[in-house]
C-alpha positions, 0 to 999 in steps of 0.5 A, a space after each residue: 523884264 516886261 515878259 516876266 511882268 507879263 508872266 506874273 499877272 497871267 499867273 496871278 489873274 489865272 489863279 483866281 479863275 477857279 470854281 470852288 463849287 458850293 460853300 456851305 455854312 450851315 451850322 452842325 446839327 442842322 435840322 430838316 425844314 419839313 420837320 416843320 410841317 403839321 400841327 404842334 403844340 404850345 405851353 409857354 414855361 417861366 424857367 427864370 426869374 430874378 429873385 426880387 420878381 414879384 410877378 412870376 416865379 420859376 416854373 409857372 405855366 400858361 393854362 391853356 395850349 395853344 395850337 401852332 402852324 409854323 411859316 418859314 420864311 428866308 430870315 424869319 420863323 413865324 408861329 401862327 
């Protein structure tokens, strides 16, 4: 009985020795971090609003483009 006991915790222990490599768990359609790179341009766009806003309305822009750097960071996406 003791060798069967021993057995099955060599057993055990030596099935959870295995290397499983990398684990990827990007999401699907995953883009490069280079596309990043450069100059882009900015235009901020209202595309909703609830009815009783008196402040905006649906598809107002900002006059002015603006000019944007990104920074990429670990957790974050910086605009500058």
């Amino acid at each position: 009985m003791r060798k069967l006991r021993i057995a099955l915790a060599f057993l055990l222990a030596s099935a959870c020795a295995q290397d499983v490599g990398d684990v990827d768990r990007t999401q699907p359609n995953r883009i490069k971090k280079s596309i990043f790179d450069g100059e882009w341009y900015l235009q901020k766009t209202t595309y909703d609003v609830p009815y009783t806003a008196g402040f905006t309305f649906t598809g107002e822009t900002t006059e002015v483009t603006e000019r944007v750097r990104w920074q990429l960071d670990e957790n974050y996406l910086i605009a500058y």
